[in-house]
N, C-alpha and C positions, 0 to 999 in steps of 0.2 A: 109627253112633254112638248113644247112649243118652243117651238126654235125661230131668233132673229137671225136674218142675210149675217148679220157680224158675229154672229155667235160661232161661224166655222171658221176655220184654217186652212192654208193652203201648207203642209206639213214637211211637203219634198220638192219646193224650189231649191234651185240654189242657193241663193242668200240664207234659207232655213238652216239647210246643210253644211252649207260654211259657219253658222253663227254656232248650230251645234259642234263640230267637229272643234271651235275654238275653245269650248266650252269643255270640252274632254279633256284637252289639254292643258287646260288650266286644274282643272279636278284634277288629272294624275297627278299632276306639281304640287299642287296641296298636300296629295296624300303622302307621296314621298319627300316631303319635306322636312326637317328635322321638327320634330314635335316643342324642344324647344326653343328654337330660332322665332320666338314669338313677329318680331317685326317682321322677318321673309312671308310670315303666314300672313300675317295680317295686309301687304303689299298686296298677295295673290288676291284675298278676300277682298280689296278695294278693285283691284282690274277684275274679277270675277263679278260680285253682286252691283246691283241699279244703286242700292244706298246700304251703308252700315256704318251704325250711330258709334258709339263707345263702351267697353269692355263687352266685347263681342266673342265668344267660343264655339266653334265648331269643330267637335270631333271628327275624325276619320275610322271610315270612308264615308263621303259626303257625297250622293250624286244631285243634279241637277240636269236640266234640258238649253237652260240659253244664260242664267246667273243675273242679266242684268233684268229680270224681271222681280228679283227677291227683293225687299228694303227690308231692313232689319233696326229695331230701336236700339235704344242703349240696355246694357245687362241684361246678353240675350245668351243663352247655352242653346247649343242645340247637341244632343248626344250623338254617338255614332250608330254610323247605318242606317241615316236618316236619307230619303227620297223626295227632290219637289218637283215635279211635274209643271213648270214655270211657263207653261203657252201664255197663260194671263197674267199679273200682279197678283204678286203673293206678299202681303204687307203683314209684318210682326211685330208688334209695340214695345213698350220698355218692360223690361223684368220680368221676362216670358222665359221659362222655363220647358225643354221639348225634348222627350226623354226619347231612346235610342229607337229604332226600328220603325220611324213614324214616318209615315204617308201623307203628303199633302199632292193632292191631284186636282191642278186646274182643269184639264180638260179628260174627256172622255168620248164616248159614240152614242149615237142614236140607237134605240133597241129596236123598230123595225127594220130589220132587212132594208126595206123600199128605201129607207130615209138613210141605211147608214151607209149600204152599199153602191158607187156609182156606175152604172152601166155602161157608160160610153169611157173608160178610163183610159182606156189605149191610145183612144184617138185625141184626147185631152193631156194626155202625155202628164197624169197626175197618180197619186194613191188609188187604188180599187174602194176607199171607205171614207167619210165624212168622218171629220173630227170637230166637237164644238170644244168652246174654254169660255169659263168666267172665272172674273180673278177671286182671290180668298183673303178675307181679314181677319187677325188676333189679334185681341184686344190686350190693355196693358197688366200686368199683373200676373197673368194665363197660365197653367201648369196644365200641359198636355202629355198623358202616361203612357208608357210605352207602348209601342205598337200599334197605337189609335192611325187611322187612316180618314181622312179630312180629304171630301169630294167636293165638284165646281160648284163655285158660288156661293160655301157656308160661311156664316161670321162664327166668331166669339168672342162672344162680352167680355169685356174688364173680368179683374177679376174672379173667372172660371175654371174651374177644373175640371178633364176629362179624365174619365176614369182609362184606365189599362186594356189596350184591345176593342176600346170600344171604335163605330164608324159612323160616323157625324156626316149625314145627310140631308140634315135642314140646321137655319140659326139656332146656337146655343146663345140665352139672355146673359146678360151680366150677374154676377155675386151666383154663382151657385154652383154645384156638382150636376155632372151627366155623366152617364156611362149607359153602355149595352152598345146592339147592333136591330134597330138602327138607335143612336144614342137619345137619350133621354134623360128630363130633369127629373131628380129624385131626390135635390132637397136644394132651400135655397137659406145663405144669410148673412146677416147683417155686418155687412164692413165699420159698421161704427164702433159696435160696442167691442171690437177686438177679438171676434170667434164667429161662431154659429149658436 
């Protein structure tokens, strides 16, 4: 893979560190928060995520890495025990649908050694390992099945559904179904006539 100078992270400055650690505490406050005291959740949810539109749901437990990377459209579920890995923009459109156990990871590591591990780390006073991130987009409409894991940089189109378990490591198009690992289209249709 080919990596841009911007495509890594510096992961364990302080500012990182602080921005995470503020970000934990907002999560726990979420989680222990009366389930339903809708307004107190939804305060956290505005000092937590970058944007979030209207009738917005997220179950508990909800992790995240910084929150103000997430935008969120309107009539958004997100089920519980959901993970986003937010180094980059993670953008979810209207009437998206994200069943529990899903995985959304902006960033991740180089696979060779030479590229992912850094040599001089001590003396740089950083991680032993390179991290890249590109950010990820859901498009509006979207039903993503449980347990799917969504790695850096993929889209999905409008109205698409991922199938359950599947791991989506290149664009999914609009109007169709995908499923597997690595996921794939296996039928595509027509939004007009009201079905497939």
């Amino acid at each position: 893979m080919y990596y841009e100078a911007s495509d890594f992270l510096e992961t364990a400055d302080s500012d990182t560190l602080k921005r995470i650690a503020r970000t934990r505490e907002l999560t726990r406050e979420y989680y222990f928060s009366d389930y339903e005291d809708k307004e107190k959740r939804t305060a956290i949810l505005h000092k937590l995520l970058g944007g979030i539109g209207e009738n917005v749901a997220i179950d508990t437990p909800f992790h995240c890495d910084y929150g103000k990377n997430i935008f969120l459209g309107n009539d958004v579920i997100i089920n519980m025990n959901c993970t986003f890995v937010d180094n980059k923009t993670i953008r979810i459109g209207d009437r998206v649908l994200i069943a529990s156990n899903v995985q959304i990871y902006t960033s991740s590591h180089p696979v060779l050694p030479q590229e992912r591990l850094v040599p001089d780390w001590r003396e740089r006073q950083t991680t032993f390992f390179r991290t890249y991130a590109r950010p990820i987009e859901i498009g509006n409409n979207v039903w993503i099945g449980g347990g799917c894991i969504l790695l850096p940089g993929v889209t999905i189109g409008e109205n698409s559904v991922i199938g359950a378990g599947s791991v989506v490591n290149r664009p999914i198009p609009p109007n169709c179904v995908a499923v597997g690992n690595p996921c794939r289209v296996i039928r595509y249709f027509d939004t007009d006539r009201g079905g497939d």
